[in-house]
TILONU-467914 format. One line per 8 residues: their letters; for each residue x, y, z of C-alpha. Coordinates in nm, 4 decimals. Layout:
% residues N
a> X Y Z | ...
This chain:
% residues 331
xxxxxxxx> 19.5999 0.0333 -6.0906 | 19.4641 0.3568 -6.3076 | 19.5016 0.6630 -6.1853 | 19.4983 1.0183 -6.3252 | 19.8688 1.0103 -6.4507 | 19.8381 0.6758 -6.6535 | 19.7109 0.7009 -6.9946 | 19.3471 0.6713 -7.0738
xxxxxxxx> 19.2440 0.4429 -7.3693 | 18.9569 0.5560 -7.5821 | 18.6971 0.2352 -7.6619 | 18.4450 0.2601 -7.9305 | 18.1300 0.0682 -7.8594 | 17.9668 0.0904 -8.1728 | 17.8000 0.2627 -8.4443 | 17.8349 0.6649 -8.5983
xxxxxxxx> 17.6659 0.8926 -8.8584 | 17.9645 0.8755 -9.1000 | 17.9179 0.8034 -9.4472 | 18.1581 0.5351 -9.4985 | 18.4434 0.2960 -9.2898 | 18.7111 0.5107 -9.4433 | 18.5510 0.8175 -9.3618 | 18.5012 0.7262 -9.0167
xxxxxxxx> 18.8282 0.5495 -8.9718 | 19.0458 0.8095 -9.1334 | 18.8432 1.0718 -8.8726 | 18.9347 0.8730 -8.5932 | 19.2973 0.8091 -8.6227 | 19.3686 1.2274 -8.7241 | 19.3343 1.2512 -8.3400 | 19.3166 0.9541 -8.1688
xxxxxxxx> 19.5550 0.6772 -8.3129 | 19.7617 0.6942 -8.0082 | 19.4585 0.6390 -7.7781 | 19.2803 0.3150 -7.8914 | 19.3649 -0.0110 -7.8833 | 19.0701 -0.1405 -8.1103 | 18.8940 -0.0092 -8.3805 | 18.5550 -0.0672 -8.4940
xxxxxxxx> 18.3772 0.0125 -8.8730 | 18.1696 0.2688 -8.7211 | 17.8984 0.0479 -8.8570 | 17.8141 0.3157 -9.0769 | 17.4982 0.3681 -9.3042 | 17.1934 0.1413 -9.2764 | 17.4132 -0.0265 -8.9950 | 17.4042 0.2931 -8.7404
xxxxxxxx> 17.0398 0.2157 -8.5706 | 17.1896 -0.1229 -8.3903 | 16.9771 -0.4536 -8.4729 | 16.7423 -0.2181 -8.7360 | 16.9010 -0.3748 -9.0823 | 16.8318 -0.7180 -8.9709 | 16.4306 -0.6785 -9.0572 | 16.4591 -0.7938 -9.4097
xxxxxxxx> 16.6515 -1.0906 -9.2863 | 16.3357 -1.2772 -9.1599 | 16.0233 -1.3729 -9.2995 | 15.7519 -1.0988 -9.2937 | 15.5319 -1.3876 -9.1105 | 15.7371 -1.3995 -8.8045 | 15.8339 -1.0651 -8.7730 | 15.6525 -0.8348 -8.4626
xxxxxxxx> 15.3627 -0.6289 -8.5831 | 15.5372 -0.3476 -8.4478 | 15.8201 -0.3460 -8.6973 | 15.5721 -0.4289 -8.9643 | 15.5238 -0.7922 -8.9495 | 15.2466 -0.9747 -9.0650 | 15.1816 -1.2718 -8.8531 | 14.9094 -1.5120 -8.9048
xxxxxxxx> 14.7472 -1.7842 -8.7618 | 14.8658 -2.0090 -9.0567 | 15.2568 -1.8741 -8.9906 | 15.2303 -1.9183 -8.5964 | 15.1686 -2.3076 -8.6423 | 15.4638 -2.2892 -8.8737 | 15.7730 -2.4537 -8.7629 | 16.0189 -2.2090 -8.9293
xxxxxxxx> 16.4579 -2.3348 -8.9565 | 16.7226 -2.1147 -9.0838 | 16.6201 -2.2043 -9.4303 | 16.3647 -1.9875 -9.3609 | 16.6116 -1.6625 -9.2523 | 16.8406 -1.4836 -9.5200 | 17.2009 -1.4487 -9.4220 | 17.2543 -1.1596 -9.1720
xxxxxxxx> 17.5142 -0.9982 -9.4042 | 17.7650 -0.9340 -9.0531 | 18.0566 -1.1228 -9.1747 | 18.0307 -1.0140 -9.5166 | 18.0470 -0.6207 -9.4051 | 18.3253 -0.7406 -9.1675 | 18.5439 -0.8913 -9.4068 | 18.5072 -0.5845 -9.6450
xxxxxxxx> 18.5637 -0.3138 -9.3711 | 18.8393 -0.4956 -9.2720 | 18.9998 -0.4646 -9.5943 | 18.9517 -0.0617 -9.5304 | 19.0871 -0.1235 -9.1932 | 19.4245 -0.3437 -9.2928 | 19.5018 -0.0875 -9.6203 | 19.5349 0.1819 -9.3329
xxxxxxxx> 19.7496 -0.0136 -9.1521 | 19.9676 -0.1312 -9.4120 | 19.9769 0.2728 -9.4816 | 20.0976 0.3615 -9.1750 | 19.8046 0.5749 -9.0650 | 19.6775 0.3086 -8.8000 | 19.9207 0.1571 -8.5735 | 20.0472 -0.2065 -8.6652
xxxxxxxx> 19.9664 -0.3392 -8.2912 | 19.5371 -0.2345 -8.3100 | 19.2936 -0.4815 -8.3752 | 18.9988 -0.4499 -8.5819 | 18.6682 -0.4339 -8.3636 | 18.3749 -0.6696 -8.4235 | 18.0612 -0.6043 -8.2982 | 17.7627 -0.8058 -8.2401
xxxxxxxx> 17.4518 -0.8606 -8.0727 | 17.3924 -1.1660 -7.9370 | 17.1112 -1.4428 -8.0381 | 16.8722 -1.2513 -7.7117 | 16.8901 -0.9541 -7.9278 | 16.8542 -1.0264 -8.2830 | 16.8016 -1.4048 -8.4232 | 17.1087 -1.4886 -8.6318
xxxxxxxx> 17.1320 -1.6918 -8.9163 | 17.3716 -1.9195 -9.0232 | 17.7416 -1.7761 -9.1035 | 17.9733 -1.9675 -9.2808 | 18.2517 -1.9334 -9.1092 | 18.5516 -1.7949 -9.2627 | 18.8892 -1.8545 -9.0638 | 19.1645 -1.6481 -9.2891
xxxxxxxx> 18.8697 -1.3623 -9.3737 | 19.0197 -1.1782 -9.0404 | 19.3008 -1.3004 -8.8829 | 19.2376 -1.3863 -8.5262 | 19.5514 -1.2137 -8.4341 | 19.3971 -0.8594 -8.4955 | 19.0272 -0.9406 -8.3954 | 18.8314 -0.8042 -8.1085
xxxxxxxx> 18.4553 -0.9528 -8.1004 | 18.2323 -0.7281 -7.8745 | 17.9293 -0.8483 -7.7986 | 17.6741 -0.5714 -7.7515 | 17.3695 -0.7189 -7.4307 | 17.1132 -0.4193 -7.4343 | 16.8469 -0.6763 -7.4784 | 17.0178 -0.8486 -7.1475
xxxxxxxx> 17.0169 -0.5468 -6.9673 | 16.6418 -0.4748 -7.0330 | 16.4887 -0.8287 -6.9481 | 16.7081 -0.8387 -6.5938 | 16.5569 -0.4610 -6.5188 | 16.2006 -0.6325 -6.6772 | 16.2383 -0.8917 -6.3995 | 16.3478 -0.6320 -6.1232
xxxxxxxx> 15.9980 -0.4620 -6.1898 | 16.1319 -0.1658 -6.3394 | 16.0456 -0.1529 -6.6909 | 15.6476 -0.2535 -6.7462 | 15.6440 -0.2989 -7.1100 | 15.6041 -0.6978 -7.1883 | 15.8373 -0.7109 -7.5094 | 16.1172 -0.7103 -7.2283
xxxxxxxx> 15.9795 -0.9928 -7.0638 | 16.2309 -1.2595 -7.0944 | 16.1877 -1.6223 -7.1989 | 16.0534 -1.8906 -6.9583 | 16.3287 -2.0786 -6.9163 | 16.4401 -2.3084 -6.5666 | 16.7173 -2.1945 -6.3465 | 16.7477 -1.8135 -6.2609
xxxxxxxx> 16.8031 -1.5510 -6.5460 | 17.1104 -1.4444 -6.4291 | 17.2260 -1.7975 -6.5250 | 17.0309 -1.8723 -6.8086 | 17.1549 -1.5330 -6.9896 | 17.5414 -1.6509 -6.8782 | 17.4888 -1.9949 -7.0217 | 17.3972 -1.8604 -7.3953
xxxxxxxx> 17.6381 -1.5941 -7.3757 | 17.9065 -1.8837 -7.2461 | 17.7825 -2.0824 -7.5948 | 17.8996 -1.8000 -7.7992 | 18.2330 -1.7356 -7.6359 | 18.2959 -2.0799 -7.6449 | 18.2891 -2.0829 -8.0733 | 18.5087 -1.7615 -8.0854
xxxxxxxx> 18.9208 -1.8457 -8.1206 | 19.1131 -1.8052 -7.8222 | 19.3295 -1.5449 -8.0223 | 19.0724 -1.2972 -8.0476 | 18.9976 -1.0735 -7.8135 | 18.6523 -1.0561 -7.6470 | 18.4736 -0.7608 -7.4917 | 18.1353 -0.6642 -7.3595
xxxxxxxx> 17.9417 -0.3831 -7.4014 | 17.6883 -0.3402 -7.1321 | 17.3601 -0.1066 -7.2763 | 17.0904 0.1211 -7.1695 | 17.0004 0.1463 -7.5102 | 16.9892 0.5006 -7.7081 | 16.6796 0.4946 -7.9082 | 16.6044 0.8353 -7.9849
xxxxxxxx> 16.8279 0.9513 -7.7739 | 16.6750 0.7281 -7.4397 | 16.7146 0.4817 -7.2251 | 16.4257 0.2021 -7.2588 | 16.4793 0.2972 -6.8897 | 16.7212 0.5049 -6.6734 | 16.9413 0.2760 -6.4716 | 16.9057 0.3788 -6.0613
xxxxxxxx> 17.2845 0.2924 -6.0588 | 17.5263 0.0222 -6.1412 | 17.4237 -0.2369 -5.9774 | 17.2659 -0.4254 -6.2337 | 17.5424 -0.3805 -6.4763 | 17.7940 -0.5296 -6.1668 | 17.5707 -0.8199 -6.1576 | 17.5647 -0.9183 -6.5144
xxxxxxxx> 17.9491 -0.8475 -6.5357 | 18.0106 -1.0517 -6.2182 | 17.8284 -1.3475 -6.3501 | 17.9769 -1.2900 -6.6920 | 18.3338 -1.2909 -6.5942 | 18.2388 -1.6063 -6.3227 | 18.0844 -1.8042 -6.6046 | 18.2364 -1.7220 -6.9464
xxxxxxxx> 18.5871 -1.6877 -6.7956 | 18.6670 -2.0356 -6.8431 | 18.5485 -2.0646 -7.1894 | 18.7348 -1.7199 -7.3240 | 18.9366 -1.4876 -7.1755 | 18.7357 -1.1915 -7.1297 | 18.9572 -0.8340 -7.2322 | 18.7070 -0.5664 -7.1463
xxxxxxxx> 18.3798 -0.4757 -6.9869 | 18.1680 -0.1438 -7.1157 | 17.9472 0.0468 -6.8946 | 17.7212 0.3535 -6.9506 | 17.6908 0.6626 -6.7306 | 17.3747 0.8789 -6.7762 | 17.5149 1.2261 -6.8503 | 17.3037 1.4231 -6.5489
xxxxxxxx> 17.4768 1.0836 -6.3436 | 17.8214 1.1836 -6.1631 | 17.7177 1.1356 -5.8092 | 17.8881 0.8541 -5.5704 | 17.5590 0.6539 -5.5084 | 17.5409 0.5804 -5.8714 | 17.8860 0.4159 -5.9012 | 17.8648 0.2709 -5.5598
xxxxxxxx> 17.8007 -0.1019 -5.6697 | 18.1661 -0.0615 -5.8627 | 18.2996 -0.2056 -5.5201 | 18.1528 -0.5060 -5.5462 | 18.2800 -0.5745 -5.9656 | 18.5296 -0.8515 -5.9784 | 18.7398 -0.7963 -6.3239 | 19.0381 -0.6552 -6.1702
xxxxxxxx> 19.1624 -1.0338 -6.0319 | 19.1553 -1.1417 -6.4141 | 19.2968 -0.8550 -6.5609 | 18.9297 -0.7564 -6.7414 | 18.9990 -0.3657 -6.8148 | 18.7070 -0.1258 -6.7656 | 18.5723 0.1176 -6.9643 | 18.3035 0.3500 -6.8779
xxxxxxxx> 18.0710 0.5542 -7.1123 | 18.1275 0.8915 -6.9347 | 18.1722 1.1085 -7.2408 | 17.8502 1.3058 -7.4198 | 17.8389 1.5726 -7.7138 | 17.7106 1.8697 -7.4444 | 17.8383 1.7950 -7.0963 | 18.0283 2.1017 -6.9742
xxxxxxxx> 18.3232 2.0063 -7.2743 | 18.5328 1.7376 -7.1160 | 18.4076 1.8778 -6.7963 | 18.1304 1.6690 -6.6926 | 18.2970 1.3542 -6.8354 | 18.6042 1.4136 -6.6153 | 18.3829 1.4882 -6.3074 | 18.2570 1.1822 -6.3664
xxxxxxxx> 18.5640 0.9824 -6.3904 | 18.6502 1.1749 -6.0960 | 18.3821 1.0112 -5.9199 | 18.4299 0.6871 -6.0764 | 18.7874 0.6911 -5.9520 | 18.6899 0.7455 -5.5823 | 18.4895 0.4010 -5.6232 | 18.6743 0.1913 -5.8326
xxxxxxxx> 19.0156 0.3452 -5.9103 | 19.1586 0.0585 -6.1665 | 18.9824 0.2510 -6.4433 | 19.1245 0.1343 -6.7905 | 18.9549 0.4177 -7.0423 | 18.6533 0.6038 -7.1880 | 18.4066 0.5886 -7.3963 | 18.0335 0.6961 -7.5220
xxxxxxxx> 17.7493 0.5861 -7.3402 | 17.6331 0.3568 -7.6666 | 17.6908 0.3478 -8.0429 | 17.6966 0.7296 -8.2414 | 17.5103 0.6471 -8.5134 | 17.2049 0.8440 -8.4211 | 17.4051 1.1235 -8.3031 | 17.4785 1.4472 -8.5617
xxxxxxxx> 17.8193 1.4517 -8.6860 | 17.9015 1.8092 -8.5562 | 17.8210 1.6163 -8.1731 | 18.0450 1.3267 -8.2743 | 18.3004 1.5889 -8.3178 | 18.2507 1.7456 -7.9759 | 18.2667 1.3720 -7.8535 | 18.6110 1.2984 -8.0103
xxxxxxxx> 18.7431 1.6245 -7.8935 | 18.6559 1.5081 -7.5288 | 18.7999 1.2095 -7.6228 | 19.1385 1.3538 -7.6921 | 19.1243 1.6090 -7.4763 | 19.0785 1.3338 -7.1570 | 19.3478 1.1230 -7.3243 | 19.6163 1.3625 -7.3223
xxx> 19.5699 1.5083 -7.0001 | 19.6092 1.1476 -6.8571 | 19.9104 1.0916 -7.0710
């Protein structure tokens, strides 16, 4: 069980305004190479807005008006295959960050026992083309795939009644959507090696700063989790689960449905998104781990509510000093 006197590790779920992987790797470690298990690239450059660098992938003829597609009645009776779709350029960038990543290690500066953090958005989010797979690129050994489900998130609140905007209406599909969105996610976990870890990174989403819709608590991220962990357990051993927490958000009622998340039985650590660039300092994120504690104590670190790639460096600053400040006080 967590508690205030074991040692809080510091998860990072995603993208950040540096310039480049050495930039934001050598920034990281200064401070917190004692704190992290995993590190990510910091998906850095036209990488920091999430799914936004995939565009050019597809064909201007399938792509949503709204992103500045230009469908047509000729391209809708098109049947289109991955012919069709350039290659999404996500093992490429992680093979050469992780070249960044190992001359670190081999330096000394990163610890030998960290893995190198992978992450991706699943097929609901952003239509993948084929990637030739690569098994000695990365070795699975120091691999952590985290699979980012903001797109999940939005069509289960879509379905709940809460969001009213159709583009999150999910796919007609047979069964419930609970189980439907377990089954693809259990196809995916089921091609990754059983030496590399695999987390989840549950999302509100963060464009511009907002959610596509403020969550009324947890509950729908315990759900998802539950089913995840019932349903993808047996095809991959699940490591970690990430949640968000709103930063006006540190009241009981919105961690309440943390009773009812099964991880701890399987030895799933938790991680919550508590910490934001002006919250009090490290004071509103530790009131909210406070609060998070009373609920579920077995609480395994912290992290940012999503990716920092749209946040100003001089906040990502204020985030990693919360970061380290939270760390050492529970060390």
């Amino acid at each position: 069980m967590s508690t205030e006197s074991t040692p809080l590790e510091v998860l990072f779920v995603g993208s950040s305004p540096f310039d480049s992987t050495s930039d934001f790797l050598n920034t990281v470690i200064k401070t917190l190479s004692s704190h992290v298990s995993r590190l990510p690239d910091g998906e850095t450059g036209s990488r920091s807005n999430f799914i936004g660098w995939q565009h050019p992938v597809f064909p201007i003829t399938i792509v949503q008006p709204r992103w500045g597609g230009q469908p047509s009645s000729e391209s809708a009776a098109k049947s289109y295959t991955l012919d069709d779709i350039k290659p999404t350029g996500y093992d490429e960038q992680a093979i050469q960050s992780y070249g960044v990543f190992r001359s670190l290690k081999d330096a000394g500066k990163i610890p030998q026992e960290v893995r190198f953090q992978v992450c991706l958005p699943t097929p609901l989010s952003v239509v993948r083309g084929f990637v030739e797979d690569d098994n000695e690129a990365i070795p699975a050994s120091e691999l952590t795939i985290q699979w980012d489900l903001p797109t999940e998130v939005a069509v289960l609140e879509y379905k709940r009644g809460r969001i009213a905007d159709r583009y999150w209406k999910p796919y007609d599909k047979e069964g419930s959507l609970e189980s439907v969105l377990t089954s693809r996610i259990m196809k995916l976990a089921e091609q990754v090696k059983p030496e590399v870890e695999m987390g989840f990174h549950l999302c509100y989403g963060d464009l511009g700063h907002v959610h596509f819709v403020q969550p009324e608590d947890m509950g729908v991220m315990v759900e998802l989790a539950n089913a995840i962990v019932e349903k993808v357990s047996s095809a991959h051993q699940i490591k970690y689960i990430h949640m968000p927490v709103p930063k006006e958000r540190d009241d009981e009622a919105y961690f309440g449905p943390l009773r009812d998340l099964n991880v701890q039985k399987r030895g799933i650590k938790l991680y919550l998104g508590v910490v934001h660039a002006e919250d009090e300092g490290a004071g509103g994120a530790r009131r909210k781990l406070e609060t998070a504690r009373g609920v579920h104590p077995d609480i395994a670190g912290i992290a940012s509510e999503c990716g920092l790639g749209r946040t100003a460096k001089v906040d990502v600053e204020k985030v990693f000093d919360t970061y380290a400040s939270l760390a050492a006080r529970n060390t």
